[in-house]
N, C-alpha and C positions, 0 to 999 in steps of 0.2 A: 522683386516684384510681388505684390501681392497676390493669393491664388484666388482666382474668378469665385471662387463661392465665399469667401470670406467676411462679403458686404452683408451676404443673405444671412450665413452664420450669426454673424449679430445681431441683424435687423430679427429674426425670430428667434433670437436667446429669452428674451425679457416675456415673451408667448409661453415659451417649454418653462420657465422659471415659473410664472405663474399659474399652468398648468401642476406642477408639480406639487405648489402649495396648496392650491384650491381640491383636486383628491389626493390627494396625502392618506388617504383612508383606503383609495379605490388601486388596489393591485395592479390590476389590468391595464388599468391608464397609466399610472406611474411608468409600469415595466413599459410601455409604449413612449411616454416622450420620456425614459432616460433612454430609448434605443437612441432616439431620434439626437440628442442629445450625442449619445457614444460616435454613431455614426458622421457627427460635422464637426467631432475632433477627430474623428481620424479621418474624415477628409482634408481638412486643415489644418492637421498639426500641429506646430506648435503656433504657428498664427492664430490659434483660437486663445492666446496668452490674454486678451480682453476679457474672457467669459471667465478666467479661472478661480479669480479671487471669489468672486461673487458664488462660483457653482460649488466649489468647496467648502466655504462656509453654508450654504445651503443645504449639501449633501451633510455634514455634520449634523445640522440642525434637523434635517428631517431625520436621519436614521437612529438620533435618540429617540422620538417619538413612533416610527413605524419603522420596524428592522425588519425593510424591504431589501431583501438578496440584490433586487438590481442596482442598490446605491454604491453595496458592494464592487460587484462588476464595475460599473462607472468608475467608481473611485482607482479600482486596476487600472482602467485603461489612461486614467489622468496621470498617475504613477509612470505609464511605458510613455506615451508621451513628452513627459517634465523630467523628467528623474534628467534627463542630458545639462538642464536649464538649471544651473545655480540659485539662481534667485527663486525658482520656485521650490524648490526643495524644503524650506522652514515649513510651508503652507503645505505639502503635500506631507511632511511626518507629521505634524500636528493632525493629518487626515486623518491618518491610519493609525495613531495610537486613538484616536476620537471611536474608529471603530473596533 
């Protein structure tokens, strides 16, 4: 079964993504939606398997440009999440040699 927050997870993935690009510059905000971000993977576990591809390649791409600490952190908690998941494991070492 799906978990009840699952639908919301998505549905405001594509908000915190565009958040994320649009201050890319602004600290503050950043560390605010990657909480927001950490926090509905680890309500949803590995059911947030939809946002991954996309958030990884993101988190790559922004923390060449602003080597914000909290992409860091995110990128960890992607890591305890996936690491169990086969298939995502390609996409999560490409993360972390990225960083």
């Amino acid at each position: 079964n799906p978990h009840p927050c699952k639908a919301v997870v998505e549905a405001t993935w594509p908000v915190l993504s565009r958040c994320c690009d649009i201050y890319a510059d602004d600290e503050r905000i950043t560390e605010r939606a990657c909480r927001c971000i950490r926090f509905a993977v680890r309500c949803i576990g590995v059911q947030s398997a939809v946002i991954l591809q996309p958030l990884v390649e993101q988190l790559v791409r922004l923390y060449e440009s602003h080597n914000h600490s909290c992409y860091l952190y995110l990128g960890s908690i992607l890591v305890d999440e996936f690491a169990g998941e086969s298939g995502c494991i390609p996409g999560l070492v490409h993360m972390m040699q990225a960083f």
